[in-house]
C-alpha positions, 0 to 999 in steps of 0.5 A: 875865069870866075874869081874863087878867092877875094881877100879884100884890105886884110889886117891883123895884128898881135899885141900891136904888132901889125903883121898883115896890113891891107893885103888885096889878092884874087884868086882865079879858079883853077889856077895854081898861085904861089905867095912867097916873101922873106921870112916874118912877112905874113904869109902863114898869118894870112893862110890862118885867116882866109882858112878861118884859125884868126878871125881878121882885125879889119877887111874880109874874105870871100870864097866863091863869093860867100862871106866867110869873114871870121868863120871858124876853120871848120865851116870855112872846111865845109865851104871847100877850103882846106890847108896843110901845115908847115909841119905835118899834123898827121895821127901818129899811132894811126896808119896811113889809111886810117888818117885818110878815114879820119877827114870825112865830116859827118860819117854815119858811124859818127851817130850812135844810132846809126852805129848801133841799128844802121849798120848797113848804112854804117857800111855802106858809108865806111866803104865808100870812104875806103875805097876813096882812100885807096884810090887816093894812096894809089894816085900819090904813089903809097899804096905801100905804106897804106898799113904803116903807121903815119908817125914812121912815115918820112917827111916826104911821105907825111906831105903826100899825106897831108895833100892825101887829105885834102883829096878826102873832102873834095876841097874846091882850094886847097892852101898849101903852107911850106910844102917841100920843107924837109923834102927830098928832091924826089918826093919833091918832084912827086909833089909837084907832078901830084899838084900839077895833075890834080889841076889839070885833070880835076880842075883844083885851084891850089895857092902854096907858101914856098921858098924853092923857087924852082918849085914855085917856077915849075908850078904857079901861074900867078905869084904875089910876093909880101913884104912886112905884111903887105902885098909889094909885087903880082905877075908872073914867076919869072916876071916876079922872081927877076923883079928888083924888089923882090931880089932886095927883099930876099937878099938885101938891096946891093949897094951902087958899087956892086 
């Protein structure tokens, strides 16, 4: 299986406080990953990087074997790599549909010209983009609040969304950052049954920061666990959550007459 993502001796600091240090992690494509570890570990300042929002203080990053060190978000897009955030960045006074409209780089509509004396071209484009987004709010289940405005969607719903997104711009990895936060079980369950089928039948390779570890267990193949910034334990879910290090990290190391 080829290696779709290679951050190879990543650090980055901030007013000399290093919160990622040396992290080496593979991506294999098609598998689902999980990173996972306390609270202040690096994890989202490790998704900003590989995703192009911080550029590196030392070490670099490859996807599908392309240098995209320092590359600004929007390039890093353009080579298939996209994430989600923590808290949903949805256009509020937008519907559903149109937040999906919005994702395609480089629509005919955005060129004057074309707007004003290609309208076929116009049209053409904005109805594949359509039908696109259709088919997606059918495949995550919100067809019915395609019209509804993102900003009156639940949290639940605006993850879907977010994920919805992605599908938009036929991302190759997508880096999911804390994606059942504020979701009910339900849509929780939605989510990973999305996730799983989006891997399986189309073959996406997907790497996700998350605290539920039943979510992380029904999903991931692979989990690297870090620990102030550094990668402590690799393998897999049930090997990494029955790991000691990983249970003092999370709770704190018991003491000997425990």
């Amino acid at each position: 299986m080829s290696v779709i993502l290679e951050i190879q001796n990543v650090t980055k600091s901030f007013d000399g406080l290093i919160v990622v240090r040396d992290c080496n992690i593979e991506l294999e494509t098609g598998v689902i990953s999980g990173l996972i570890g306390p609270n202040g570990a690096g994890k989202s300042t490790l998704f900003n990087i590989v995703a192009g929002v911080y550029p590196p203080d030392r070490g670099s990053v490859r996807l599908n074997n392309v240098d995209v060190t320092g590359l600004p978000a929007y390039q890093v897009c353009r080579l298939g790599l996209l994430r989600t955030f923590q808290i949903p960045r949805e256009f509020s006074n937008m519907s559903t549909i149109e937040n999906l409209l919005m994702v395609p780089p480089l629509q005919k509509g955005e060129r004057l010209l074309n707007a004003l004396f290609r309208l076929g071209t116009f049209r053409a484009d904005e109805n594949k983009n359509r039908v696109k987004a259709l088919e997606i709010l059918d495949f995550l289940g919100m067809s019915h609040v395609r019209n509804e405005l993102a900003g009156n969607l639940s949290g639940g719903q605006k993850k879907l969304l977010e994920l919805g997104r992605t599908l938009m711009v036929d991302a190759k990895i997508v880096l999911l950052d804390e994606l059942g936060a504020g979701v009910n079980h339900t849509l929780l369950n939605r989510l990973a049954d999305n996730i799983i089928r989006l891997n399986e039948e189309m073959g996406k390779t997907f790497f996700i920061i998350e605290h539920n570890m039943q979510f992380i267990s029904k999903l991931c193949q692979k989990v690297t666990v870090l620990v102030e910034g550094q990668v402590a334990v690799e393998g897999t879910a049930e090997e990494v959550l029955n790991n000691p290090e990983v249970v003092d990290a999370y709770f704190g190391r018991r003491s000997n007459s425990d």
